[in-house]
LUMNUSE-951707 format. One record per residue (C-alpha): residue number from 1; chain; x, y, z. Coordinates in nm, 4 decimals, m for minus. Each point is the difference from the previous one (the first is absolute). Example, Ala and Ser with C-alpha at 12.3 -4.5 7.8 and 13.67 -1.06 7.14 Angstrom:
<pt><resi>1</resi><chain>A</chain><x>1.2300</x><y>m0.4500</y><z>0.7800</z></pt>
<pt><resi>2</resi><chain>A</chain><x>0.1370</x><y>0.3440</y><z>m0.0660</z></pt>
END
This chain:
<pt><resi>1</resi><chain>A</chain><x>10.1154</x><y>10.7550</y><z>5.8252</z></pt>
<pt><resi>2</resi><chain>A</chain><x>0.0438</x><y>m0.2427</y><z>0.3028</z></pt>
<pt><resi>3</resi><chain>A</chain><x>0.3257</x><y>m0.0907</y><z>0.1809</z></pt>
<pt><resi>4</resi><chain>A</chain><x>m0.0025</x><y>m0.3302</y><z>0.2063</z></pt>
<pt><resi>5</resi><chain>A</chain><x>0.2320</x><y>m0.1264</y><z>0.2217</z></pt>
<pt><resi>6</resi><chain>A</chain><x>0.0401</x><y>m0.3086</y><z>0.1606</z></pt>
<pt><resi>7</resi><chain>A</chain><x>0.0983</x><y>m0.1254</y><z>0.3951</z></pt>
<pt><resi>8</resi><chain>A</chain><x>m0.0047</x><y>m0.2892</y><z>0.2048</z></pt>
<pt><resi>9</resi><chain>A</chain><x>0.2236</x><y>m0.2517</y><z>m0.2417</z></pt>
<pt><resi>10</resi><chain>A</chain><x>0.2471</x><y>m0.1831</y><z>0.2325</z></pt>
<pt><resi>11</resi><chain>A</chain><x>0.2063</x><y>m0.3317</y><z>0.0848</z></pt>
<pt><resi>12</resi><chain>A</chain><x>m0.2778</x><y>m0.2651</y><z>0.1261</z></pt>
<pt><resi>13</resi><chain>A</chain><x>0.0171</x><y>m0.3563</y><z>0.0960</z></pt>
<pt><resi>14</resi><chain>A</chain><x>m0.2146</x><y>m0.2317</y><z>m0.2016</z></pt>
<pt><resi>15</resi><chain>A</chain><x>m0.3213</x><y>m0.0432</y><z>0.1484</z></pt>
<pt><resi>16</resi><chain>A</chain><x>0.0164</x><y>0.3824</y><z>0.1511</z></pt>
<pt><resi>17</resi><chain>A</chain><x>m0.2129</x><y>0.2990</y><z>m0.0797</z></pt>
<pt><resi>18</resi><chain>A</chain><x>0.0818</x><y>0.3372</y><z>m0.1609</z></pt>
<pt><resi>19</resi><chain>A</chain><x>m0.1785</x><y>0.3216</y><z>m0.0948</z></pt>
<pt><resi>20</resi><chain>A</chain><x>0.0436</x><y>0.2051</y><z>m0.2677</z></pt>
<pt><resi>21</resi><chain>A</chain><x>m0.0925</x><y>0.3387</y><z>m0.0628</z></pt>
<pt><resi>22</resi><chain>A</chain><x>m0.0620</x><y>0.2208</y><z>m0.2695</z></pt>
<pt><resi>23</resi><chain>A</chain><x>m0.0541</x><y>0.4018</y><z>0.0627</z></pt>
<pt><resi>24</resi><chain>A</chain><x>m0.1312</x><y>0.1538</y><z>m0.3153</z></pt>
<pt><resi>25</resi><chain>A</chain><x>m0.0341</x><y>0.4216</y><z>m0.0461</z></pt>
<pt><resi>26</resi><chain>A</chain><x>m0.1852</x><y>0.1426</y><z>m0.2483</z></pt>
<pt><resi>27</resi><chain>A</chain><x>m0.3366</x><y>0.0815</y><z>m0.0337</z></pt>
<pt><resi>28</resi><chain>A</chain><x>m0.3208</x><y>m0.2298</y><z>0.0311</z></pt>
<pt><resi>29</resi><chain>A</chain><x>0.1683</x><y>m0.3404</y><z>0.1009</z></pt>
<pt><resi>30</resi><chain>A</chain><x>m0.3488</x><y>m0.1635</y><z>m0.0235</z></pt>
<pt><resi>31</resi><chain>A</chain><x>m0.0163</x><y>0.0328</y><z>m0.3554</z></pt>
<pt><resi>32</resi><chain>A</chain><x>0.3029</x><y>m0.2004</y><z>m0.0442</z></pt>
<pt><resi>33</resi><chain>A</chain><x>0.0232</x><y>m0.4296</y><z>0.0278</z></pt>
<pt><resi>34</resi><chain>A</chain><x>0.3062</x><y>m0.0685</y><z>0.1335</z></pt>
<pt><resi>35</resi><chain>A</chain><x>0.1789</x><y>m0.3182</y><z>m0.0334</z></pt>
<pt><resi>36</resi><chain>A</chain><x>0.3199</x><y>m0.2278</y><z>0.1056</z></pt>
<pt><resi>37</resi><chain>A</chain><x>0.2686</x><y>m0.1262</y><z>m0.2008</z></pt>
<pt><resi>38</resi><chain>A</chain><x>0.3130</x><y>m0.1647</y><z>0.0896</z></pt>
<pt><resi>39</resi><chain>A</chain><x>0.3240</x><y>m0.0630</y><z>m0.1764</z></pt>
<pt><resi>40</resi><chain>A</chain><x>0.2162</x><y>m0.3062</y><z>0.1436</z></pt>
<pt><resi>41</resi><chain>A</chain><x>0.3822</x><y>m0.0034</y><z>m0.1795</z></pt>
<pt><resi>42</resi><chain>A</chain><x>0.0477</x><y>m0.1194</y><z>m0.3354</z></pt>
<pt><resi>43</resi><chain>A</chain><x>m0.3959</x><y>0.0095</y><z>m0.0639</z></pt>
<pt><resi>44</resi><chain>A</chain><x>m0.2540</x><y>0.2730</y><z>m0.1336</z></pt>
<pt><resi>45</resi><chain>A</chain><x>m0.2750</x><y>0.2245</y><z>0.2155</z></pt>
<pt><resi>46</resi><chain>A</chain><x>m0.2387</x><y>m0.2254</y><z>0.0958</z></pt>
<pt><resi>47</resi><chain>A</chain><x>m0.3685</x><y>0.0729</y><z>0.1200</z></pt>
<pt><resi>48</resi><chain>A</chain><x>m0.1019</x><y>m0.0577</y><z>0.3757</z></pt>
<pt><resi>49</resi><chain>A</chain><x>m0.2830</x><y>0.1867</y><z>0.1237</z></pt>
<pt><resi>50</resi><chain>A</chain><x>m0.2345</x><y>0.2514</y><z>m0.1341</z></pt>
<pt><resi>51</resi><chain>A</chain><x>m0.2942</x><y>0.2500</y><z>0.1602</z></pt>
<pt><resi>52</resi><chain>A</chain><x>m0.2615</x><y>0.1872</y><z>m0.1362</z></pt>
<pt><resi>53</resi><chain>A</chain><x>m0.0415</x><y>0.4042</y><z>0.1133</z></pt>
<pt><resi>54</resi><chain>A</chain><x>m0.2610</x><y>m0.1265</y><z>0.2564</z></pt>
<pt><resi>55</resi><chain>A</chain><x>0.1749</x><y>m0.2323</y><z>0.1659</z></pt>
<pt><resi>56</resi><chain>A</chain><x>m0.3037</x><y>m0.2736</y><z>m0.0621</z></pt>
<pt><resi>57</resi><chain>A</chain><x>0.1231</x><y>m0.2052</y><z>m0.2652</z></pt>
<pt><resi>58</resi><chain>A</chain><x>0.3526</x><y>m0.1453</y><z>m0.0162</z></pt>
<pt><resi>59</resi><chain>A</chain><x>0.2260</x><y>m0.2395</y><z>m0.2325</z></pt>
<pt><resi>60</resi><chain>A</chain><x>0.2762</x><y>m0.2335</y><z>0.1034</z></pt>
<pt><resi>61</resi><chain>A</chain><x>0.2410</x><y>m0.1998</y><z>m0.1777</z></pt>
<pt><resi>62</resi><chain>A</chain><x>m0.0311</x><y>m0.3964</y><z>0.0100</z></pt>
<pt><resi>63</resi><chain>A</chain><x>0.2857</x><y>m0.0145</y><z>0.2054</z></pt>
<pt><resi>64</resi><chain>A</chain><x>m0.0510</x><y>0.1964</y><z>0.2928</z></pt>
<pt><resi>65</resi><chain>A</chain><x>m0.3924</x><y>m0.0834</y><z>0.0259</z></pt>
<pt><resi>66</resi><chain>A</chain><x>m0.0581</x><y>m0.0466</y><z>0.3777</z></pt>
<pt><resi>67</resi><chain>A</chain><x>0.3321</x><y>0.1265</y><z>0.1445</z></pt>
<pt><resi>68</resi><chain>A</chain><x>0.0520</x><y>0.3452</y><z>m0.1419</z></pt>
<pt><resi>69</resi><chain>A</chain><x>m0.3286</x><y>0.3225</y><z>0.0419</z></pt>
<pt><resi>70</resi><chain>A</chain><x>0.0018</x><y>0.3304</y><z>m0.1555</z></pt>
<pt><resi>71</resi><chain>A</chain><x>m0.2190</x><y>0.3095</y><z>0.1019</z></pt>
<pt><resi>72</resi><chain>A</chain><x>0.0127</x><y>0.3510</y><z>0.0066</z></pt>
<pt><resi>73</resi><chain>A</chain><x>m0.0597</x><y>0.3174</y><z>0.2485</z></pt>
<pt><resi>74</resi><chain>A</chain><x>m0.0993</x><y>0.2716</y><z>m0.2457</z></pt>
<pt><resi>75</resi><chain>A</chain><x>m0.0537</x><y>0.2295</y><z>0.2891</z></pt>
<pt><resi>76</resi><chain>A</chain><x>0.3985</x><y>m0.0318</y><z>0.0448</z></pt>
<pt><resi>77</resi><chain>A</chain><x>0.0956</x><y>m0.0646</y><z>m0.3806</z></pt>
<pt><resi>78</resi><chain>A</chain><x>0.1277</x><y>m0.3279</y><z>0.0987</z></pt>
<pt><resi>79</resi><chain>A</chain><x>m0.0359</x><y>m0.3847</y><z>m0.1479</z></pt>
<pt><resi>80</resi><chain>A</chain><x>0.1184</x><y>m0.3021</y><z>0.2132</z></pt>
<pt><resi>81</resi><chain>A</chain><x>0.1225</x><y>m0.3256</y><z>m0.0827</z></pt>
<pt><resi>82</resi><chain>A</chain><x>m0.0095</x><y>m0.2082</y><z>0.2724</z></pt>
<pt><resi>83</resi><chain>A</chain><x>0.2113</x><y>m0.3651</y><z>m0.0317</z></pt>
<pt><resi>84</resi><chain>A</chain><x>m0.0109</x><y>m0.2474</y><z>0.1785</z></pt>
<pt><resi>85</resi><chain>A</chain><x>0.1343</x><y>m0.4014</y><z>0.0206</z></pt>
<pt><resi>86</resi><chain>A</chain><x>0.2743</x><y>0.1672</y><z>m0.2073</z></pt>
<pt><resi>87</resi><chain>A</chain><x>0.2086</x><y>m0.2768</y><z>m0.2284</z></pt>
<pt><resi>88</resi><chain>A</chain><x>0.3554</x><y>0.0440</y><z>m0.1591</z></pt>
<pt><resi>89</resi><chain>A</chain><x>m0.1855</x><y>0.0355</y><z>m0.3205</z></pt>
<pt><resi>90</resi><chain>A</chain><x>m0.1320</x><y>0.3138</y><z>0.0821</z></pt>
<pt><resi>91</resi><chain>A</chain><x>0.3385</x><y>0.1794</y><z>0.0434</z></pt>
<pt><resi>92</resi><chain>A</chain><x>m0.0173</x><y>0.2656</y><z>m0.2373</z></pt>
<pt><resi>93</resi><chain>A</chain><x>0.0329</x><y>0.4051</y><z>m0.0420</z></pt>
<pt><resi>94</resi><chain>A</chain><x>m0.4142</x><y>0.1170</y><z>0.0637</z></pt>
<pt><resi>95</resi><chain>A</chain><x>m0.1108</x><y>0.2473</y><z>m0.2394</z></pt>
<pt><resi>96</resi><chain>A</chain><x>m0.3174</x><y>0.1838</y><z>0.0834</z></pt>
<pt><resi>97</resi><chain>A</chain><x>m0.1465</x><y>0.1227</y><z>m0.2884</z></pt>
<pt><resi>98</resi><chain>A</chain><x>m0.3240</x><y>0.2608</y><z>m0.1361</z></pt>
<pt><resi>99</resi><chain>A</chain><x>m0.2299</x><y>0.0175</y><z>m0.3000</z></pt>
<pt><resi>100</resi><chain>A</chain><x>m0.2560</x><y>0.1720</y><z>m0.0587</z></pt>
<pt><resi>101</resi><chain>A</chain><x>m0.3777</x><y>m0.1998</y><z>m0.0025</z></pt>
<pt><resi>102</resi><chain>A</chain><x>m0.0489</x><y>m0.0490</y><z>m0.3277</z></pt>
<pt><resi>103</resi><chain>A</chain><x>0.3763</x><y>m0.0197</y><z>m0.1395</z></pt>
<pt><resi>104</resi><chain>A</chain><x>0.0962</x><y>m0.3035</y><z>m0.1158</z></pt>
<pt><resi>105</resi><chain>A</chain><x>0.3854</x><y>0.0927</y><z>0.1835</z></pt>
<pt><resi>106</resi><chain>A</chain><x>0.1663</x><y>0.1096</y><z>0.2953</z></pt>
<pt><resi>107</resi><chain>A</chain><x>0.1053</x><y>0.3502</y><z>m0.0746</z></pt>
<pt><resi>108</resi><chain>A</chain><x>0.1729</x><y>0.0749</y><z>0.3247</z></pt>
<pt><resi>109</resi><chain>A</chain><x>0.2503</x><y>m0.2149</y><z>0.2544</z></pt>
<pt><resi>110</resi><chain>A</chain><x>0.2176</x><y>0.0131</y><z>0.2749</z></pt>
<pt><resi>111</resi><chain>A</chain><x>0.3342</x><y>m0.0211</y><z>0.0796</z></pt>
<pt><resi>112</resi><chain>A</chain><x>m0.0332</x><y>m0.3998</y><z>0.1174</z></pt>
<pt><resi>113</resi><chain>A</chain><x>0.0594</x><y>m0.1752</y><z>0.3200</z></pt>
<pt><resi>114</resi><chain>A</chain><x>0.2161</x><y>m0.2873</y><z>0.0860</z></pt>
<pt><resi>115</resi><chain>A</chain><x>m0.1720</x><y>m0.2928</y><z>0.1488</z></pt>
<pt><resi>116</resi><chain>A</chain><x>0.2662</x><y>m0.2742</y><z>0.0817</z></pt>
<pt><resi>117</resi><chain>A</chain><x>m0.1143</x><y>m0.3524</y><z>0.1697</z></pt>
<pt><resi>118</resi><chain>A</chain><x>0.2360</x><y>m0.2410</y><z>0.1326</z></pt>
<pt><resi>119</resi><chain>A</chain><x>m0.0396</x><y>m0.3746</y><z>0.0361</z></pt>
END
C-alpha cells in the first residue's frame, strides 16, 4: 500500500515557476514509477510527466517538453515536478500518481494540487 500526497500547487503569474511535491509512505518507493497527471475543469486526467524507480529515465507529455522536469529523492520518498515558463493552459488540479514497474496502471494517487496561472 502507498499513500501520496501532494504540495507546492499555488496562484502563479504566467511565465513564473512552481514546485510541486509529492511525499509517498510505504515501503520500497524505488520499486514504484511515479507519474503526473493533471485535470483542468470540464476536461479528463491528463498525462504530464512520468519517472522510472531509478530516477534515469523519464517521460513527458508533448506539451510541457522543455518547460516542466520531474525527478525523484528515494532517500526521502519524494518525486518533484518542477514548472517552469508556466502558461494559462496549464492551470489545472496536479495529480501525482504510482504504479508499479510492470503494471500497465496507476494503482495509487494523491489527494491533487491546485495549480492556478493568471494572464
Amino acid at each position: 500500500q502507498v499513500q501520496l500526497v501532494e504540495s507546492g500547487g499555488g496562484l502563479v503569474q504566467a511565465g513564473g515557476s512552481l514546485r510541486l511535491s509529492c511525499a509517498a509512505s510505504g515501503r520500497h518507493f524505488s520499486n514504484y514509477v511515479m507519474g503526473w497527471f493533471r485535470q483542468a475543469p470540464g476536461k479528463g486526467r491528463e498525462f504530464v510527466a512520468a519517472i522510472n524507480g531509478k530516477g534515469d529515465s523519464t517521460d513527458y507529455a508533448d506539451s510541457v517538453k522543455g518547460r516542466f522536469t520531474i525527478s525523484r529523492d528515494n532517500a526521502k520518498n519524494t518525486v518533484f515536478l518542477q514548472m517552469n515558463s508556466l502558461r494559462p493552459e496549464d492551470t489545472a488540479v496536479y495529480y501525482c500518481g504510482a504504479r508499479a514497474r510492470f503494471s500497465p496502471r496507476y494503482e495509487y494517487w494523491g489527494q491533487g494540487t491546485q495549480v492556478t496561472v493568471s494572464s
